[in-house]
C-alpha positions as CSV (number, residue, x, y, z in Angstrom):
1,X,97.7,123.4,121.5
2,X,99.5,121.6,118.7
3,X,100.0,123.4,115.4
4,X,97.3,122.0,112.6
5,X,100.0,120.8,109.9
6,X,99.3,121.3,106.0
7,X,98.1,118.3,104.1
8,X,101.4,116.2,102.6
9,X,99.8,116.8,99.1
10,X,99.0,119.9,97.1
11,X,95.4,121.3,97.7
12,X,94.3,124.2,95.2
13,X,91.5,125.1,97.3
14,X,92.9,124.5,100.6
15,X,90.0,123.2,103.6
16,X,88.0,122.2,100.3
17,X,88.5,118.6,99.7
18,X,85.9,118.2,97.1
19,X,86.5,121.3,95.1
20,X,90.3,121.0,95.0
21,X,89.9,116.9,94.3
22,X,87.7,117.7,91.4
23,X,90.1,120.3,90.6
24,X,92.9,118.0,90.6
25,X,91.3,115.4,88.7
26,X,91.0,118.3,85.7
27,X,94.6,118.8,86.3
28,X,95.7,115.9,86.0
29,X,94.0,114.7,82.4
30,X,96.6,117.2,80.9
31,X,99.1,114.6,79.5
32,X,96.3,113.0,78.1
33,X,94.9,115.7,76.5
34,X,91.7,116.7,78.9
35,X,92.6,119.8,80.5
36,X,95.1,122.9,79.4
37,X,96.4,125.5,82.3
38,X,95.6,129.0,81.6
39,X,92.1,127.4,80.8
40,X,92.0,125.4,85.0
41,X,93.1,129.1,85.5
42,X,90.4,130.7,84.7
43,X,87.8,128.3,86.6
44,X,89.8,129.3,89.7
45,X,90.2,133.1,89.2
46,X,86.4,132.6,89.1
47,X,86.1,130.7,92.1
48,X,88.8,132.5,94.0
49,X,86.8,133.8,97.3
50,X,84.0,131.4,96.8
51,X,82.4,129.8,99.9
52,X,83.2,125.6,99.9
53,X,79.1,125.2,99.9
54,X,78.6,127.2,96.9
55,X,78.2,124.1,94.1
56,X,76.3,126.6,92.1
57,X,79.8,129.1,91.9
58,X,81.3,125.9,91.0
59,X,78.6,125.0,88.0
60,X,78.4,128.3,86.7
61,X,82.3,129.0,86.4
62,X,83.5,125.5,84.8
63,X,80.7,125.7,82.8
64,X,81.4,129.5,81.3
65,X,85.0,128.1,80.5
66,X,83.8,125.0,78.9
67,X,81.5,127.1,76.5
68,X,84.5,129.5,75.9
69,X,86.5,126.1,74.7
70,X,83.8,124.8,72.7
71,X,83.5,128.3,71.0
72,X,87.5,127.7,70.2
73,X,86.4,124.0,68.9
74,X,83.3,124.8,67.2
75,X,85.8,128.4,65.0
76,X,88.9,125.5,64.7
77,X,86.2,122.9,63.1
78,X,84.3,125.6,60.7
79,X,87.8,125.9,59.1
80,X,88.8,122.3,59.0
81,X,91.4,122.6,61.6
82,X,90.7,118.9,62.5
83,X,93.4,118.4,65.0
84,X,93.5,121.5,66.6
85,X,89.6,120.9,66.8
86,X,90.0,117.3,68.2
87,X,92.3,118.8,70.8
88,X,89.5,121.5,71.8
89,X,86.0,119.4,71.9
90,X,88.5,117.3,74.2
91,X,88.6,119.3,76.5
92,X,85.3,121.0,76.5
93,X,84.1,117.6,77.3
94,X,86.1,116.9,80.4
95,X,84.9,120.6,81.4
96,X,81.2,120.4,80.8
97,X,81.3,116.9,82.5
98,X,83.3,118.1,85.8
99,X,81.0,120.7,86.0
100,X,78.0,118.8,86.2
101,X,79.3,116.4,88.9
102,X,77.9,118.3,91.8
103,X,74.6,119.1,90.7
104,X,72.3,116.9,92.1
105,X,69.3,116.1,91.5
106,X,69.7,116.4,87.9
107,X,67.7,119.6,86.6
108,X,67.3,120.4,83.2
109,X,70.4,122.6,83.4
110,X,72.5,120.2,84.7
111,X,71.1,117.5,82.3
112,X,71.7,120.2,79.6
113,X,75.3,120.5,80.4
114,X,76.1,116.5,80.8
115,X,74.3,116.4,77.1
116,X,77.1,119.6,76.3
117,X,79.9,117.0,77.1
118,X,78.9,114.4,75.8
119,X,78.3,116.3,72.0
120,X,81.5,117.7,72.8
121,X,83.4,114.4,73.3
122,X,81.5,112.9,69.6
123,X,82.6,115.9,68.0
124,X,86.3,114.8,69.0
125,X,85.4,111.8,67.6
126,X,84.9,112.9,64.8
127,X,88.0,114.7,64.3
128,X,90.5,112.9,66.4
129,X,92.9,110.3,64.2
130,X,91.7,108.3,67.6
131,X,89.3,105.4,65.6
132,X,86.3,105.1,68.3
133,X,83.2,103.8,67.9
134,X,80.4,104.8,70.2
135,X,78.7,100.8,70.9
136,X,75.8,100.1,72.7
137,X,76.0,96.8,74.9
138,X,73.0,95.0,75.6
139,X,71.7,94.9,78.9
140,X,68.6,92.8,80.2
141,X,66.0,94.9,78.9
142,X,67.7,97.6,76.6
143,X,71.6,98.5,76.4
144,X,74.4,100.3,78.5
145,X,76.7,102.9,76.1
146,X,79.8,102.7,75.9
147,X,83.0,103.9,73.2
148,X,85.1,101.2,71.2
149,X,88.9,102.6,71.5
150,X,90.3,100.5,68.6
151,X,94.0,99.6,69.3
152,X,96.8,101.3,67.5
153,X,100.5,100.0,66.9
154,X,99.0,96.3,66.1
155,X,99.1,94.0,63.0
156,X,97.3,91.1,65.0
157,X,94.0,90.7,63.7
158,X,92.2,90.2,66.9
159,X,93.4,92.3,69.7
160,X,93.5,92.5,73.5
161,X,90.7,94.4,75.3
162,X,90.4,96.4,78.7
163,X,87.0,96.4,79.9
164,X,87.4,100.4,81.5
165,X,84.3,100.9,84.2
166,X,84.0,105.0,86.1
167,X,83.3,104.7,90.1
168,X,81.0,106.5,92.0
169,X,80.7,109.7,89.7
170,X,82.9,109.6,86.7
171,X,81.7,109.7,83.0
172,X,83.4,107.4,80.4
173,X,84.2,110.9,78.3
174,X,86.5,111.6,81.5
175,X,87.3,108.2,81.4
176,X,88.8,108.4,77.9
177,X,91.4,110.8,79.6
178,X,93.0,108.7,82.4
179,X,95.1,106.8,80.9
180,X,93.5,105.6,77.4
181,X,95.4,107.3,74.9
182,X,98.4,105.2,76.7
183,X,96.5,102.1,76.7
184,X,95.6,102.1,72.7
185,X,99.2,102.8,72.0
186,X,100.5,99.4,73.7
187,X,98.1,98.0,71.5
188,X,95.2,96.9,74.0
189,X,91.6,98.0,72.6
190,X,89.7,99.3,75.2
191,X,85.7,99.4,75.6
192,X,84.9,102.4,78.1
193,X,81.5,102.2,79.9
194,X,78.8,104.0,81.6
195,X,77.7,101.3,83.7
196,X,74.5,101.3,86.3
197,X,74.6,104.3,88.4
198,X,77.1,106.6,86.3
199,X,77.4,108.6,83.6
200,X,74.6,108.7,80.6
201,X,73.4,105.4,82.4
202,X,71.5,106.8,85.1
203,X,71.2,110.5,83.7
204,X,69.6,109.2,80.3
205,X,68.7,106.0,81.0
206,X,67.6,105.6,84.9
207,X,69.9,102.7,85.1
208,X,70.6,102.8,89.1
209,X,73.5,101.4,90.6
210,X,73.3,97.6,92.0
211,X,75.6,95.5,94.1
212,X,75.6,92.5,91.5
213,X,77.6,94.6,88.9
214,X,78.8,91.4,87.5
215,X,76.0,91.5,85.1
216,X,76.9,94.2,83.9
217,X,80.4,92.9,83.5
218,X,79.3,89.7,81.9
219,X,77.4,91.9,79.1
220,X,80.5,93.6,78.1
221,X,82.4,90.5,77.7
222,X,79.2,88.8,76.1
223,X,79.7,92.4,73.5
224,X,83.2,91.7,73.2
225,X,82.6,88.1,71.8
226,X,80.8,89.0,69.1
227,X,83.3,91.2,67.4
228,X,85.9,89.6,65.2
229,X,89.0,92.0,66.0
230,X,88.5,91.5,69.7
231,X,90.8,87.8,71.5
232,X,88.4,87.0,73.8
233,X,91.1,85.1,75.9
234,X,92.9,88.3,76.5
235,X,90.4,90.2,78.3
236,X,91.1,92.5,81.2
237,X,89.2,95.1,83.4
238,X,90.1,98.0,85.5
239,X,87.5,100.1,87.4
240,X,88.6,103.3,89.1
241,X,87.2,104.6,92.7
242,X,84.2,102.8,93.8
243,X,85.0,100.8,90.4
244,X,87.5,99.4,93.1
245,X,84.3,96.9,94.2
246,X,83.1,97.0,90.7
247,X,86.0,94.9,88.6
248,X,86.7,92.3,91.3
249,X,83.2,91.6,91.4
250,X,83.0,90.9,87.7
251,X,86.5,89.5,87.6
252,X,85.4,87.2,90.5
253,X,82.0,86.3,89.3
254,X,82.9,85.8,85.5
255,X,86.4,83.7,84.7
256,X,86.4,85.5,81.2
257,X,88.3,87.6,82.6
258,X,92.0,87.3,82.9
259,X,93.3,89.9,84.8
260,X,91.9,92.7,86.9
261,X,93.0,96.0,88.5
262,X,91.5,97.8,91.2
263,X,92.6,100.8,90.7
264,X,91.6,102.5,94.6
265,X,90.7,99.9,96.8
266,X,86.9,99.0,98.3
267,X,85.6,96.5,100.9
268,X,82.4,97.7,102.5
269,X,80.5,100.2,101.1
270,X,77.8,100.2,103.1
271,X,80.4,100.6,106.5
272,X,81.9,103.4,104.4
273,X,78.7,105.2,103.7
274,X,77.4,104.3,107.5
275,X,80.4,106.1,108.8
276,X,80.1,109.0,106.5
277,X,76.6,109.7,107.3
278,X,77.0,109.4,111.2
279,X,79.6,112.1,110.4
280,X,76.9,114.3,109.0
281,X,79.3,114.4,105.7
282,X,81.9,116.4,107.5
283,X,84.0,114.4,106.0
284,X,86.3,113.7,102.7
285,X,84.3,113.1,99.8
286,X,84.1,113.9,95.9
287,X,80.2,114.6,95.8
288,X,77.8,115.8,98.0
289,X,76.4,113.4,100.2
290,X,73.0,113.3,98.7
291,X,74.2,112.1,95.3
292,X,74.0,108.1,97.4
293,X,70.6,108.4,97.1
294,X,70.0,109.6,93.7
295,X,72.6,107.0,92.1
296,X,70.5,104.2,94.1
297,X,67.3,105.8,92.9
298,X,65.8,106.4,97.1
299,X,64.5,108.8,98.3
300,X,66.5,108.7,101.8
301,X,69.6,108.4,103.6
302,X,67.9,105.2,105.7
303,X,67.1,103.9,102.7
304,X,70.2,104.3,100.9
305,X,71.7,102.1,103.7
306,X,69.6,99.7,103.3
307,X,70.3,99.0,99.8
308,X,73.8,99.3,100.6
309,X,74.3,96.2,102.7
310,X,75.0,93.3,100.3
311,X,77.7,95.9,99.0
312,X,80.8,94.5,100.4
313,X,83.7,92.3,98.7
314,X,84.4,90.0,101.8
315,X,83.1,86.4,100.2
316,X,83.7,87.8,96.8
317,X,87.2,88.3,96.5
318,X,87.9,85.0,98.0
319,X,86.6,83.6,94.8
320,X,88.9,85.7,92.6
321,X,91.1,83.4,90.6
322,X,93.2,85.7,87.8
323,X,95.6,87.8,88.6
324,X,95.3,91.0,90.5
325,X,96.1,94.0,91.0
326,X,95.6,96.7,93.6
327,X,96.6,100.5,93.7
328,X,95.8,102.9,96.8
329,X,97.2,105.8,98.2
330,X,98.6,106.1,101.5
331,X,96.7,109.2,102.3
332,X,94.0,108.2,101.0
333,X,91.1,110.4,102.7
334,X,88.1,108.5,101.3
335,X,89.3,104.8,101.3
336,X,91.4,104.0,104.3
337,X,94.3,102.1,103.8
338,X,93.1,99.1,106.5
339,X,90.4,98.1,103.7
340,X,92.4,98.2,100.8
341,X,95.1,95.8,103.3
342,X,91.7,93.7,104.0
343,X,90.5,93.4,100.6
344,X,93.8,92.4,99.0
345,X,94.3,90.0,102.0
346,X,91.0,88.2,101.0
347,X,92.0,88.1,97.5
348,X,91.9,84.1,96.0
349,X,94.4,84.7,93.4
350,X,97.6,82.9,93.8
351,X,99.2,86.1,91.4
352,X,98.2,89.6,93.2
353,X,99.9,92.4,93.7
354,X,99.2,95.6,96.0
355,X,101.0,98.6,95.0
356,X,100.0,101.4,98.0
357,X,101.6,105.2,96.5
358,X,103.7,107.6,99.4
359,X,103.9,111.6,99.8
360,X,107.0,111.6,99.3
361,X,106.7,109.6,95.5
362,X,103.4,110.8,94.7
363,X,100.2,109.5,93.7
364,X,99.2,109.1,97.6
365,X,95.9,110.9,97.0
366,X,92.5,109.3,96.4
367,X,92.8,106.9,93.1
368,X,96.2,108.9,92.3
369,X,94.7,112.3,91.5
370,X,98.4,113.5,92.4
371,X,100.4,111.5,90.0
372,X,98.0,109.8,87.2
373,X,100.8,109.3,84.7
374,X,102.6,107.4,87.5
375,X,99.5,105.3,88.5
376,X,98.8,104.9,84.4
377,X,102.3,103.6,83.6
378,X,102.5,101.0,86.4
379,X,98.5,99.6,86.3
380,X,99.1,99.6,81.9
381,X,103.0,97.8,82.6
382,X,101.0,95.3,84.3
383,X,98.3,94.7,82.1
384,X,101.2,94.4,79.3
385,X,102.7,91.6,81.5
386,X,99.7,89.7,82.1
387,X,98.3,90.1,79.1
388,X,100.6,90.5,76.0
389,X,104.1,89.0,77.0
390,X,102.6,85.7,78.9
């Protein structure tokens, strides 16, 4: 009987996937100002013991530490502390939002919590030296939200923009904290959005996910051309996770935009949901395995399916045409390398690049949990390249 070998990557709740990827992904938005130690300390001092089912441990406990954080926020703010208050409401946004994430469906509480992070992340605006503007982008009949991150370092008068989409089940509050602060500072504005299926667009708004997301990619860029500190030929997109399918589709679909990252690679959805029901969700994911059918807005597993099966990229990234980039990890557990090889191979673009991260350099987990400021530096290099020095 062979010896079951540790994962090559570290694990904080080891034989939990989900809990230690979510706990990894709060880890991670240190350097960018989203999560502090002693705080992640306490969330697993309360979770030590835990059973891996237990999403209710898991709400409870990152909740009680984001309330303790906003309490620090709310004293620091009273006494115009503004940056020590910035710093605080920060983080009590990335908290409140990560612990929502498994709660599904949405109850009150955990609608009341989501509506927590998101107050939380306008009160940093408010006292972050950051200059964002919360936007609303019009979308057939009403409007998707979204923040404005104006670029810093700049004297031009218009400004290139990053269109920033979530995946699956991010929030554009924990958005903000991969990688934007970096992205500002190079001088790139950046327009972070809920779009159909995530965030305050499906939890407010009932805005379900759909496999056409290019028109929600061609409203943003519609937005972006109305603003006069926005150079509409220097518009990019990156999409993280699922967003993977997300920006080639609108990158493919609209030629506004010119240049796009993948950042975790996609190529059949509804294959990779197929498989990971037949495994009865015994399997690596970042959300229980009813949340398919709540951000489709079914009722069913058969249903979800169903809906899933125009979902795919093969006949849509043949039509890609700007330059491209792709990021994956090697040990990927949700995305297996093979599709990110088949979706980079089907690419149309004469300039693409695939960049797949190792265990031994880091950044080899899903969407580079492991290493984000790696990921950040390379995917925000490129975007420099492609978009500022040609």
């Amino acid at each position: 009987m062979s010896e079951k070998k540790d994962p090559p990557y570290f694990m904080y709740f080891p034989g939990n996937y989900r809990w230690s990827a979510a706990f990894i992904n709060m880890l991670s938005a240190a350097p960018y100002g989203g999560s502090e130690i002693g705080e992640l300390h306490k969330i697993g001092t309360k979770l030590k013991g835990k059973s891996a089912d237990d999403d209710e441990a898991w709400f409870t406990a990152v909740t009680e530490v984001a309330d303790g954080v906003r309490a620090y926020a709310e004293q620091f703010a009273s006494k115009n502390y503004q940056v020590s208050a910035a710093h605080a409401y920060q983080r009590a946004a990335n908290y409140y939002h990560m612990a929502e994430r498994f709660r599904t469906p949405k109850d009150a509480r955990a609608l009341d919590v989501f509506q927590r992070g998101i107050d939380c992340f306008r009160e940093f605006i408010k006292h972050t030296d950051y200059q964002i503007e919360i936007v609303e982008v019009p979308y057939e009949d009403g409007s998707l939200p979204g923040y404005f991150v104006h670029a810093q370092n700049s004297k031009r008068e218009k400004n290139p923009c990053i269109v920033y989409f979530d995946g699956l089940d991010v929030t554009k509050e924990i958005q903000f904290m991969r990688g934007v602060p970096d992205l500002v500072k190079r001088g790139f504005s950046v327009l972070i959005m809920d779009g159909p299926g995530t965030g305050e667009a499906i939890r407010l708004r009932q805005k379900y996910l759909r496999y056409d997301y290019e028109v929600a990619g061609s409203a943003c860029i519609d937005y972006l051309e109305t603003r006069a500190d926005v150079n509409v030929d220097k518009i990019g997109i990156v999409a993280i996770s699922l967003g993977g399918y997300y920006a080639p589709r609108c990158a493919a679909k609209d030629t506004r935009y010119k240049a796009c990252i993948a950042w975790g690679a996609q190529w059949d959805y509804y294959q990779t949901w197929k498989g990971r029901i037949e495994a009865q969700f015994k399997t690596s994911l970042s959300v229980p395995g009813h949340h398919i059918n709540w951000i489709l807005g079914v009722d069913t597993l058969e249903q979800s399916l169903e809906v899933l099966k125009p979902f795919t990229l093969d006949g849509v990234m043949q039509e890609m045409t700007c330059p491209f980039l792709l990021v994956h990890g090697a040990e990927d557990e949700q995305i297996p390398l093979a599709d990110a090889q088949k979706q980079f191979d089907a690419c149309g673009s004469k300039d693409k690049t695939f960049r797949v991260y190792t265990a031994e350099e880091g950044g080899s987990q899903h969407c580079q949990r492991d290493y984000l400021t790696l990921v950040v530096a390379d995917m925000w290099n490129w975007f420099e390249e492609k978009l500022m020095r040609n």
